[in-house]
PQR file with spaces between the fields and no chain letter, atoms N, CA, C, O and H, PARSE charges and radii, in Angstrom:
ATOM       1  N    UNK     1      47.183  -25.077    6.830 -0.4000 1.5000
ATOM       2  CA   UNK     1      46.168  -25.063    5.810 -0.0000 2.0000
ATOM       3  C    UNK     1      45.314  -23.803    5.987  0.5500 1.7000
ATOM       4  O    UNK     1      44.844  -23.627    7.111 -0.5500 1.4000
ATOM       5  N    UNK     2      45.014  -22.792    4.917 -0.4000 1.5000
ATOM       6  CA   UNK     2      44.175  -22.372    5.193 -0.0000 2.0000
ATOM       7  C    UNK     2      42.723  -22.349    4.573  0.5500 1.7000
ATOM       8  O    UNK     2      42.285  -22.752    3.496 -0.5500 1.4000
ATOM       9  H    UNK     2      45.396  -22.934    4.003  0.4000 1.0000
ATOM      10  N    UNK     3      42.139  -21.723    5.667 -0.4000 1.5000
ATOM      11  CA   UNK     3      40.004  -21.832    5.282 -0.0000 2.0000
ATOM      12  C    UNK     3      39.937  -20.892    4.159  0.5500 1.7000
ATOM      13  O    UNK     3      40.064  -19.675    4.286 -0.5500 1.4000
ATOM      14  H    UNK     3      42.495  -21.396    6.542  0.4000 1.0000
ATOM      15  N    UNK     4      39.682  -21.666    2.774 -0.4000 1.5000
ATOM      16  CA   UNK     4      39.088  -20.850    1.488 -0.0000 2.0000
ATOM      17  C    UNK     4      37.490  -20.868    1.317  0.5500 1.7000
ATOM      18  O    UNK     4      37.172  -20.979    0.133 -0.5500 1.4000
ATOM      19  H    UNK     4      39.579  -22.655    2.671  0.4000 1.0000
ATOM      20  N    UNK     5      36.209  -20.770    2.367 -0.4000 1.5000
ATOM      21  CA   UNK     5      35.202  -21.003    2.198 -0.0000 2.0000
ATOM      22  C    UNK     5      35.123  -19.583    2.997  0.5500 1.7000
ATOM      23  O    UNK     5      35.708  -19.078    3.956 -0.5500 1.4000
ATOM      24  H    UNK     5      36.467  -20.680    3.329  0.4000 1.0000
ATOM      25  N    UNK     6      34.109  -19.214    2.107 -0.4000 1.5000
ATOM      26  CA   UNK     6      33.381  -17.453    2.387 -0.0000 2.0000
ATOM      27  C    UNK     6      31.549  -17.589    2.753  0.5500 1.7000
ATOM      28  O    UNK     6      30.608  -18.237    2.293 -0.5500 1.4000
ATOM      29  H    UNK     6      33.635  -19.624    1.328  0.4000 1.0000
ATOM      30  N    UNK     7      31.754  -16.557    3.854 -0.4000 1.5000
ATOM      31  CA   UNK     7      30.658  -16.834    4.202 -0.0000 2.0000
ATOM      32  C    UNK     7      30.290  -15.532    3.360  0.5500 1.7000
ATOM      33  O    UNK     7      30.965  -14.515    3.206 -0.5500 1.4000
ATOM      34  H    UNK     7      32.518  -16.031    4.228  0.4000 1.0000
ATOM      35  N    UNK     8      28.565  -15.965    2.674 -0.4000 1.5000
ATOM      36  CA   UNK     8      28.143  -14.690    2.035 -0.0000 2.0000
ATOM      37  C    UNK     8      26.345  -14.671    2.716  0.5500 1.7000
ATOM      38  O    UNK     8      25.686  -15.480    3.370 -0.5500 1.4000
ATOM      39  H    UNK     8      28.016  -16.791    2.799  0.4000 1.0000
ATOM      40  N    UNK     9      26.063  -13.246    2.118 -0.4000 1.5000
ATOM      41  CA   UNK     9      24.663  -13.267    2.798 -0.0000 2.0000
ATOM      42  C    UNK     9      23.549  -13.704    1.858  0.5500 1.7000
ATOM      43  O    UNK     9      23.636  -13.275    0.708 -0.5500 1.4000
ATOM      44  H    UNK     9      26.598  -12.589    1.586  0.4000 1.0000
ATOM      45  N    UNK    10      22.545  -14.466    2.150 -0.4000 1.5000
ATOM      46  CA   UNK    10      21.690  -14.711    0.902 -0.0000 2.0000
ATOM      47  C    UNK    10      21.171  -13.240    0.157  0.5500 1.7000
ATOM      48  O    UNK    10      21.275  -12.174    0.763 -0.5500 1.4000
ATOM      49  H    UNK    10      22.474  -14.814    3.085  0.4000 1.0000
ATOM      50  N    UNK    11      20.764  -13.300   -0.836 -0.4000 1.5000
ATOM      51  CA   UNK    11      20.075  -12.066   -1.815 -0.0000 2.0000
ATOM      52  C    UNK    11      18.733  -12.245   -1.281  0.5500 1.7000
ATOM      53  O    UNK    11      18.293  -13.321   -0.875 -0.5500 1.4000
ATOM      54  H    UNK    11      20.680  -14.166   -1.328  0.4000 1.0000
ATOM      55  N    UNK    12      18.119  -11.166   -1.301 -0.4000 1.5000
ATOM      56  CA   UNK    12      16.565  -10.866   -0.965 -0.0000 2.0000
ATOM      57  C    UNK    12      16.422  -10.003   -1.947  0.5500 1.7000
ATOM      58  O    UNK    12      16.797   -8.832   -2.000 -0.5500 1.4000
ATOM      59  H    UNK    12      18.476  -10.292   -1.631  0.4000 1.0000
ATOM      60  N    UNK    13      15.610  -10.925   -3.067 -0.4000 1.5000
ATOM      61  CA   UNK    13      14.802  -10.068   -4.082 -0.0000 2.0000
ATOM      62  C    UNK    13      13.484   -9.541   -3.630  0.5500 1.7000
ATOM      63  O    UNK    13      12.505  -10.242   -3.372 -0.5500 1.4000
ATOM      64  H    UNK    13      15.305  -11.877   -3.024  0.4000 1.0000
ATOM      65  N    UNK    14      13.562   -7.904   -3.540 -0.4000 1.5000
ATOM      66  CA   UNK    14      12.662   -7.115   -3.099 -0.0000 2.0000
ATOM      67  C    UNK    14      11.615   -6.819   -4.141  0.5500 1.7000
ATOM      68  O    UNK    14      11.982   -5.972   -4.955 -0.5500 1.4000
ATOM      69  H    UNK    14      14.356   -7.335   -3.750  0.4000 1.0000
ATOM      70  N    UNK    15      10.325   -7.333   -4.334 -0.4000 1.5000
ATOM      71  CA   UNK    15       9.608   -6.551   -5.290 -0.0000 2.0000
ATOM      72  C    UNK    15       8.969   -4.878   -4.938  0.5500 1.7000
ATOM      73  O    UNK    15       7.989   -4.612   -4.241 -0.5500 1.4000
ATOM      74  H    UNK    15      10.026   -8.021   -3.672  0.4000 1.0000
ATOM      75  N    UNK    16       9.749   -4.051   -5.564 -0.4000 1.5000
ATOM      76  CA   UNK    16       9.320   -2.659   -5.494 -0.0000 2.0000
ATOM      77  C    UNK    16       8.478   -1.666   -6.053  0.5500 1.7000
ATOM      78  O    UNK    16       8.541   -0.446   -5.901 -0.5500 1.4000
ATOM      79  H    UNK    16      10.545   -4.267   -6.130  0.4000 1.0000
ATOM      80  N    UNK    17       7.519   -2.481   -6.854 -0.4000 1.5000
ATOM      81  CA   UNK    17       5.765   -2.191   -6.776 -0.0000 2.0000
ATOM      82  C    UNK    17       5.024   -3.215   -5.852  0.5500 1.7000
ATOM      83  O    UNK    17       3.945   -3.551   -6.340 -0.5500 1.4000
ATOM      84  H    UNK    17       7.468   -3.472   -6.977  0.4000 1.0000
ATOM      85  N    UNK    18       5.282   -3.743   -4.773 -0.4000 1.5000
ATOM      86  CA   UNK    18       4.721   -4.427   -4.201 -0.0000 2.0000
ATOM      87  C    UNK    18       3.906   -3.491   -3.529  0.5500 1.7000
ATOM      88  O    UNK    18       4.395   -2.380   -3.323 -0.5500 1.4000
ATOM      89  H    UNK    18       6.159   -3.470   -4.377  0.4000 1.0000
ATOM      90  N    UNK    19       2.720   -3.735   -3.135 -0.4000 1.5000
ATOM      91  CA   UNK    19       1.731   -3.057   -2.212 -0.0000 2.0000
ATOM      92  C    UNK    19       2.401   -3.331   -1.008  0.5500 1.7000
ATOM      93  O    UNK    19       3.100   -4.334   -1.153 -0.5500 1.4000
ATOM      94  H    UNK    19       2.324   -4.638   -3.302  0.4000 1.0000
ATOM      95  N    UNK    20       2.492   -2.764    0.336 -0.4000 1.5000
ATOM      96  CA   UNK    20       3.231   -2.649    1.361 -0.0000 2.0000
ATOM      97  C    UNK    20       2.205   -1.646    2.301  0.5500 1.7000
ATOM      98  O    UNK    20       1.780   -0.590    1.833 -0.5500 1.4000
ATOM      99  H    UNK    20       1.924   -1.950    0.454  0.4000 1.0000
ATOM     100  N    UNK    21       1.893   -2.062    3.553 -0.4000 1.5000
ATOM     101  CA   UNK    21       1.647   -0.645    4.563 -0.0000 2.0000
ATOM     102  C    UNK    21       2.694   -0.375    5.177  0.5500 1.7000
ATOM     103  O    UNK    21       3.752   -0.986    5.032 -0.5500 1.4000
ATOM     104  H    UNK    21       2.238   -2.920    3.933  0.4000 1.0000
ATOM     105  N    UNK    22       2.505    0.583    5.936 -0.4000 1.5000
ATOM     106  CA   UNK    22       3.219    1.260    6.774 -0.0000 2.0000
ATOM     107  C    UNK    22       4.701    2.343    6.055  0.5500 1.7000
ATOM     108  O    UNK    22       4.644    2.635    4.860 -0.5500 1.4000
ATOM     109  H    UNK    22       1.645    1.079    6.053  0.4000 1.0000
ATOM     110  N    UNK    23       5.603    2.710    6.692 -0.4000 1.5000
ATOM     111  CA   UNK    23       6.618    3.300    6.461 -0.0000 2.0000
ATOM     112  C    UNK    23       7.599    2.459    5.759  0.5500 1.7000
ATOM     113  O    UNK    23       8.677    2.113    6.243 -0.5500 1.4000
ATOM     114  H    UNK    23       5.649    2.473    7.662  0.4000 1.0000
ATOM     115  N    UNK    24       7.139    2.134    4.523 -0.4000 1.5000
ATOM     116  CA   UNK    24       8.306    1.377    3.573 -0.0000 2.0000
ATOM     117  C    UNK    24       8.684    2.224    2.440  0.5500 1.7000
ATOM     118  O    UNK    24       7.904    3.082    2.029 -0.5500 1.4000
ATOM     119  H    UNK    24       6.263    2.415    4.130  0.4000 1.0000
ATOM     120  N    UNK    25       9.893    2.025    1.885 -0.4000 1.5000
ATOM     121  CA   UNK    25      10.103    2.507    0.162 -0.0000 2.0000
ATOM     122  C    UNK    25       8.748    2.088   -0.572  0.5500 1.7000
ATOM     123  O    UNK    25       8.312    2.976   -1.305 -0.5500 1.4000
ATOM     124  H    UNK    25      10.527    1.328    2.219  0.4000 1.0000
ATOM     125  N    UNK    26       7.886    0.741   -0.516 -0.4000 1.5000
ATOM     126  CA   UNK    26       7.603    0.500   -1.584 -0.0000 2.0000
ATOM     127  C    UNK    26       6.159    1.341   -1.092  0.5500 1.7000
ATOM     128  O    UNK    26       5.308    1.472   -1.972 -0.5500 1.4000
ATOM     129  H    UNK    26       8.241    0.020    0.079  0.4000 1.0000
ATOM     130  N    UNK    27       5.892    1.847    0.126 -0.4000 1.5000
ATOM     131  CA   UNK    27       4.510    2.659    0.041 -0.0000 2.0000
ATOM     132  C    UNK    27       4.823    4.169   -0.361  0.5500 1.7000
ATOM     133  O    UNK    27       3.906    4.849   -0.822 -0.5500 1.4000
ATOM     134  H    UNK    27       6.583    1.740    0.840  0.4000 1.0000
ATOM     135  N    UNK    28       6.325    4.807   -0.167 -0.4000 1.5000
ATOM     136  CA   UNK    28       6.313    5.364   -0.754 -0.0000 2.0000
ATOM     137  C    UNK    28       6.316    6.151   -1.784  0.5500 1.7000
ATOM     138  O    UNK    28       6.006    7.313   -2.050 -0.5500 1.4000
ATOM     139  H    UNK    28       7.070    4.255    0.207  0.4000 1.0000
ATOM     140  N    UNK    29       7.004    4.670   -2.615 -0.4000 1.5000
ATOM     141  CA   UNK    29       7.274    5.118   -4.119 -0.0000 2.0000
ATOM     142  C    UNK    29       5.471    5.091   -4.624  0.5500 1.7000
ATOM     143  O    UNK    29       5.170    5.868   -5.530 -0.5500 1.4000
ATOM     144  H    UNK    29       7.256    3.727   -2.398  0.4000 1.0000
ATOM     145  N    UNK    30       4.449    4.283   -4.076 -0.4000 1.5000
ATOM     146  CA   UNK    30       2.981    4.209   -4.444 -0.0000 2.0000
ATOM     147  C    UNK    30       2.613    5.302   -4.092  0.5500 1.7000
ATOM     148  O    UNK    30       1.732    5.711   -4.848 -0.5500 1.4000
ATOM     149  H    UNK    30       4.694    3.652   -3.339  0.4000 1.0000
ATOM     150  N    UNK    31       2.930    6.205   -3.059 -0.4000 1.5000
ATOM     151  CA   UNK    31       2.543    7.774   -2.601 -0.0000 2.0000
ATOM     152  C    UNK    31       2.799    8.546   -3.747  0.5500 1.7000
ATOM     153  O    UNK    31       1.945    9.186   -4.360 -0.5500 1.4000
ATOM     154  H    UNK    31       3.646    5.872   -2.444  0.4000 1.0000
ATOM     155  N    UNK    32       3.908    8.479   -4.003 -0.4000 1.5000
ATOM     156  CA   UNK    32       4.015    9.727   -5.115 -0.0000 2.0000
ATOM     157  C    UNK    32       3.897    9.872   -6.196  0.5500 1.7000
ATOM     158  O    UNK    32       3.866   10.963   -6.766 -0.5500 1.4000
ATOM     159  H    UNK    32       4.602    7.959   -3.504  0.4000 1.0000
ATOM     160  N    UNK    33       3.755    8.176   -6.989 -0.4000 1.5000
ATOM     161  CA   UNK    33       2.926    7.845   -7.617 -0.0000 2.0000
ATOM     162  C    UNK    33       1.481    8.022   -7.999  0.5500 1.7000
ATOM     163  O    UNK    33       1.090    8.082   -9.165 -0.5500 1.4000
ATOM     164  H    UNK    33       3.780    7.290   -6.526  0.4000 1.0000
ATOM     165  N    UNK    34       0.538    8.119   -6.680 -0.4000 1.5000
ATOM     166  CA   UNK    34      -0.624    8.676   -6.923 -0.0000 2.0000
ATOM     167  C    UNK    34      -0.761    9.944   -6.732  0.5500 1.7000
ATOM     168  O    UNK    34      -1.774   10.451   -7.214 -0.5500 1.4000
ATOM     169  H    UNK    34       0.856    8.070   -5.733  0.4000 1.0000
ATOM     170  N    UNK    35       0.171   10.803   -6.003 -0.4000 1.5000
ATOM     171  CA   UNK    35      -0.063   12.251   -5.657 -0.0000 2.0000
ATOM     172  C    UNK    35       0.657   12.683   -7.223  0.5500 1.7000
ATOM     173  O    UNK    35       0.683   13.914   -7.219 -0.5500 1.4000
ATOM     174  H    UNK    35       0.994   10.391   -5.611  0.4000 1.0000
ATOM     175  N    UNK    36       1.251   12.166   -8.558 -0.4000 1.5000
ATOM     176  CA   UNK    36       1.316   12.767   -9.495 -0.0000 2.0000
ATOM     177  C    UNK    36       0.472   12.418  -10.381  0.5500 1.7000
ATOM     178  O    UNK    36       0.448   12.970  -11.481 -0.5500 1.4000
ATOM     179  H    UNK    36       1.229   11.166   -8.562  0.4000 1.0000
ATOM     180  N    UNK    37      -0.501   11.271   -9.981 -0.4000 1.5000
ATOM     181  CA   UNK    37      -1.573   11.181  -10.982 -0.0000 2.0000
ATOM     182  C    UNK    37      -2.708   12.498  -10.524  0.5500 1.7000
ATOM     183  O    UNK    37      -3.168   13.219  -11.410 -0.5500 1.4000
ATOM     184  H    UNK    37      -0.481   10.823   -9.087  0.4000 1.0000
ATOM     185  N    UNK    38      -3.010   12.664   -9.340 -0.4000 1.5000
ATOM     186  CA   UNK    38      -3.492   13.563   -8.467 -0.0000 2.0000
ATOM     187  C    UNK    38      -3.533   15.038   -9.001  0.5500 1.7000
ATOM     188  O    UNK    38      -4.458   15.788   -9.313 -0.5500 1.4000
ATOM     189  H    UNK    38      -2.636   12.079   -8.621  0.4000 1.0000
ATOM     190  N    UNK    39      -1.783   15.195   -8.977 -0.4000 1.5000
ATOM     191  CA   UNK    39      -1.724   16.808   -9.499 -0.0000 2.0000
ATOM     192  C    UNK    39      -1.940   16.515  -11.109  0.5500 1.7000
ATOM     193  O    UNK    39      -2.687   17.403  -11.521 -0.5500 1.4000
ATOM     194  H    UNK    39      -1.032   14.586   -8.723  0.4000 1.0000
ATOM     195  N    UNK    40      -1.645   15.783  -11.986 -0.4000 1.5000
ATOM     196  CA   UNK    40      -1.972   16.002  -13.528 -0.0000 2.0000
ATOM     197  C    UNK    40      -3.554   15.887  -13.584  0.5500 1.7000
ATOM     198  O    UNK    40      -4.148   16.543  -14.440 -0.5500 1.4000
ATOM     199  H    UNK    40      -1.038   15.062  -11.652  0.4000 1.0000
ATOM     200  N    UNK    41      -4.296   15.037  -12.661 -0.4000 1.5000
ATOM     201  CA   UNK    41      -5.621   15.429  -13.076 -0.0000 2.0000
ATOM     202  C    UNK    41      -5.942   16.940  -12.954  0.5500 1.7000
ATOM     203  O    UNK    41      -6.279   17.655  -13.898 -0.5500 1.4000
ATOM     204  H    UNK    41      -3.814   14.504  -11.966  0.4000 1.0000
ATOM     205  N    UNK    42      -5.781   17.364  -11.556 -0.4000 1.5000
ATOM     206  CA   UNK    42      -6.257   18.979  -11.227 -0.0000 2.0000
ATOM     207  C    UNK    42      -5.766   19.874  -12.114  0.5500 1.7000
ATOM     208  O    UNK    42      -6.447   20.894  -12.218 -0.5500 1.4000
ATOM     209  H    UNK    42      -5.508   16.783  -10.789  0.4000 1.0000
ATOM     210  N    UNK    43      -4.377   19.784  -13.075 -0.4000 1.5000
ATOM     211  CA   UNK    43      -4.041   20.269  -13.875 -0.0000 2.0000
ATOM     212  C    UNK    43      -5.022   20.164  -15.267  0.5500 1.7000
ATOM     213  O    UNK    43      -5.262   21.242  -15.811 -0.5500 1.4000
ATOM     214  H    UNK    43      -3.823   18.956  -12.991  0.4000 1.0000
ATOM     215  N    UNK    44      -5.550   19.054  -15.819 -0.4000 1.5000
ATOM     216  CA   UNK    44      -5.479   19.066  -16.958 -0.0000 2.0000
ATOM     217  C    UNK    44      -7.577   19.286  -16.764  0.5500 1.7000
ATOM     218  O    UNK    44      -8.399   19.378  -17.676 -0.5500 1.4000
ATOM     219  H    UNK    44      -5.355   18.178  -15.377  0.4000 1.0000
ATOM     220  N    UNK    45      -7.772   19.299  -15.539 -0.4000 1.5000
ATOM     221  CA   UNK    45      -9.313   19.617  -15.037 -0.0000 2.0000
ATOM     222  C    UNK    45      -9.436   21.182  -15.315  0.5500 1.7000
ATOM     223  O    UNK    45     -10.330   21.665  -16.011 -0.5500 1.4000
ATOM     224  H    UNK    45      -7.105   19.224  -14.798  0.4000 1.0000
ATOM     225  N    UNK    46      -8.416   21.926  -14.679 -0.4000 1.5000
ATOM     226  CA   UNK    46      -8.283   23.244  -15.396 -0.0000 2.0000
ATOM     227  C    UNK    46      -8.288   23.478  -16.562  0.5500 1.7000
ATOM     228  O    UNK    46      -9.108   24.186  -17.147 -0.5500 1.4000
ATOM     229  H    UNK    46      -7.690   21.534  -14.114  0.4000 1.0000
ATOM     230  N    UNK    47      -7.204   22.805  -17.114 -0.4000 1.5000
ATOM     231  CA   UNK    47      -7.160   23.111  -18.432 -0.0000 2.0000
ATOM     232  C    UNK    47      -8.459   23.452  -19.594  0.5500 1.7000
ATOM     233  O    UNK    47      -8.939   24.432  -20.163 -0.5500 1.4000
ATOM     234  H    UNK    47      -6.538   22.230  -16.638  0.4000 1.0000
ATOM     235  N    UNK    48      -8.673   21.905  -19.526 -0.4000 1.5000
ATOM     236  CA   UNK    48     -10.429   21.806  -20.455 -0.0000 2.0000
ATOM     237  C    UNK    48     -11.282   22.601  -19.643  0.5500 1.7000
ATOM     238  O    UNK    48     -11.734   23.345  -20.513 -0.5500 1.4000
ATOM     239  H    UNK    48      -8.283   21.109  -19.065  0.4000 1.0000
ATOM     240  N    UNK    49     -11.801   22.952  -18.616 -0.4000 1.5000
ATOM     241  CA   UNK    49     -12.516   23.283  -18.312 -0.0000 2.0000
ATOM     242  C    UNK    49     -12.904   24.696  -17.837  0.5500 1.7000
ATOM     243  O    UNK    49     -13.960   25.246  -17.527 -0.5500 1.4000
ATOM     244  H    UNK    49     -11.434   22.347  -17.909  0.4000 1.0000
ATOM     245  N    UNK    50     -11.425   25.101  -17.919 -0.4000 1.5000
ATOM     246  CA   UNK    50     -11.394   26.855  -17.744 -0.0000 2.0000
ATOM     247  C    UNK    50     -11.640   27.336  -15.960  0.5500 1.7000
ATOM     248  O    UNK    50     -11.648   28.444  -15.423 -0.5500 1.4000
ATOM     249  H    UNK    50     -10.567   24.654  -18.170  0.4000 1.0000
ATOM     250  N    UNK    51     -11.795   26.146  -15.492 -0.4000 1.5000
ATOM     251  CA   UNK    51     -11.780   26.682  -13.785 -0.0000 2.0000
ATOM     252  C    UNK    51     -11.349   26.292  -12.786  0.5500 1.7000
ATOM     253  O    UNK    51     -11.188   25.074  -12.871 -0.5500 1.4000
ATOM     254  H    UNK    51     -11.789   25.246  -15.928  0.4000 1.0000
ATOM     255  N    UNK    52     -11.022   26.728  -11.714 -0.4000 1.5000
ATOM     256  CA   UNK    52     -10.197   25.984  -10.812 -0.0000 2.0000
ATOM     257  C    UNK    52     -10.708   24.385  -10.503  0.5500 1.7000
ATOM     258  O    UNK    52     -11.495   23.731  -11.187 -0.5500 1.4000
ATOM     259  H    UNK    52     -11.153   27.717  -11.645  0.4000 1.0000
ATOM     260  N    UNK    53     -10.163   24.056   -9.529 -0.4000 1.5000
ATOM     261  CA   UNK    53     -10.407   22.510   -9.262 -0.0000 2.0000
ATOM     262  C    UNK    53     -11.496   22.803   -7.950  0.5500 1.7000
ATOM     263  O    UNK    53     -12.305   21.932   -7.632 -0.5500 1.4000
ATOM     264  H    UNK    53      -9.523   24.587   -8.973  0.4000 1.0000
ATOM     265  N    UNK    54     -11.443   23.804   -7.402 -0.4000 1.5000
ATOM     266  CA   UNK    54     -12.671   23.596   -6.272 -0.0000 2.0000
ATOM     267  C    UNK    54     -14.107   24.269   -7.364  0.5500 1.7000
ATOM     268  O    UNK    54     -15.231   23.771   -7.438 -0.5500 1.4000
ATOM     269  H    UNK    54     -10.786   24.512   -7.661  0.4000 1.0000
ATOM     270  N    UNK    55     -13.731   25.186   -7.910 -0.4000 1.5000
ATOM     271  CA   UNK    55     -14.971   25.755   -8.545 -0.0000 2.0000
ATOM     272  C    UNK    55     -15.532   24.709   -9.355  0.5500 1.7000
ATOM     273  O    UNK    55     -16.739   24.678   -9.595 -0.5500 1.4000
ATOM     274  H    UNK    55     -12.818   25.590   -7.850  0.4000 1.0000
ATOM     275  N    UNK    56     -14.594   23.711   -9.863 -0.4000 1.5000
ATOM     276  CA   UNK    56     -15.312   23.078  -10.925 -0.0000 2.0000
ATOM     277  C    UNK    56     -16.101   21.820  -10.133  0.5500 1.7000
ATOM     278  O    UNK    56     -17.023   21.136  -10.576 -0.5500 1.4000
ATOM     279  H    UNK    56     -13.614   23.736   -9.668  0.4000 1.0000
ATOM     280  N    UNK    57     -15.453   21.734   -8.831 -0.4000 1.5000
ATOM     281  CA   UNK    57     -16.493   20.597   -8.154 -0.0000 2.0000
ATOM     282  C    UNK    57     -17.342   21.603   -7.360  0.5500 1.7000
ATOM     283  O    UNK    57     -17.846   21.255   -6.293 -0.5500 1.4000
ATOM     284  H    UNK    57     -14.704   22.290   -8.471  0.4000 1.0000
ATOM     285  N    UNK    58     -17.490   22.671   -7.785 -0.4000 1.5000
ATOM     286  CA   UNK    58     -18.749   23.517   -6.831 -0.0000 2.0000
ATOM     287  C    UNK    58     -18.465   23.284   -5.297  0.5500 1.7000
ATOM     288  O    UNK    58     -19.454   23.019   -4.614 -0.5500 1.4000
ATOM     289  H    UNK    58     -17.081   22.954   -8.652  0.4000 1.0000
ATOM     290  N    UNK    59     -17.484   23.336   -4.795 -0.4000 1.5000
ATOM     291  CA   UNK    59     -16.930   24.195   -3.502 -0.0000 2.0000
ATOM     292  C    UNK    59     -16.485   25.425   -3.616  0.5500 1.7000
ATOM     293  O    UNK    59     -15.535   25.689   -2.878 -0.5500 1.4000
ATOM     294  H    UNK    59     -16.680   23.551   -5.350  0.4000 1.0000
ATOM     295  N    UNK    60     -16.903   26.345   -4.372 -0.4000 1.5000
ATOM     296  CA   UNK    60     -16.790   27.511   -4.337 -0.0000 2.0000
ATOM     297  C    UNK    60     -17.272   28.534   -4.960  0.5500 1.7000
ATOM     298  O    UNK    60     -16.916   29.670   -4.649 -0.5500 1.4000
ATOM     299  H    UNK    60     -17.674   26.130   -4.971  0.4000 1.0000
């Protein structure tokens, strides 16, 4: 006779906007996430405003 029963591994549904610390995917995908909200502000702070991003917060 042979064994027709398979062993399988359970599924682990990962939520990947989950808030997370440390060295995970899901803190990183939130890293670069805010470092491109980050650079479009300093971008678009220039823009309207005609000056760099330190001049316009008066560090310089």
């Amino acid at each position: 006779m042979t064994d027709t029963t398979k062993v399988t591994a359970p599924v682990v549904e990962t939520d990947r906007n989950a808030w997370k610390f440390g060295f995970t995917p899901q803190a990183e995908i939130w890293n670069g996430r805010l470092a491109m909200i980050g650079f479009l502000s300093a971008i678009l702070i220039e823009l309207f405003s005609g000056q760099g991003l330190l001049q316009f917060w008066g560090l310089l």
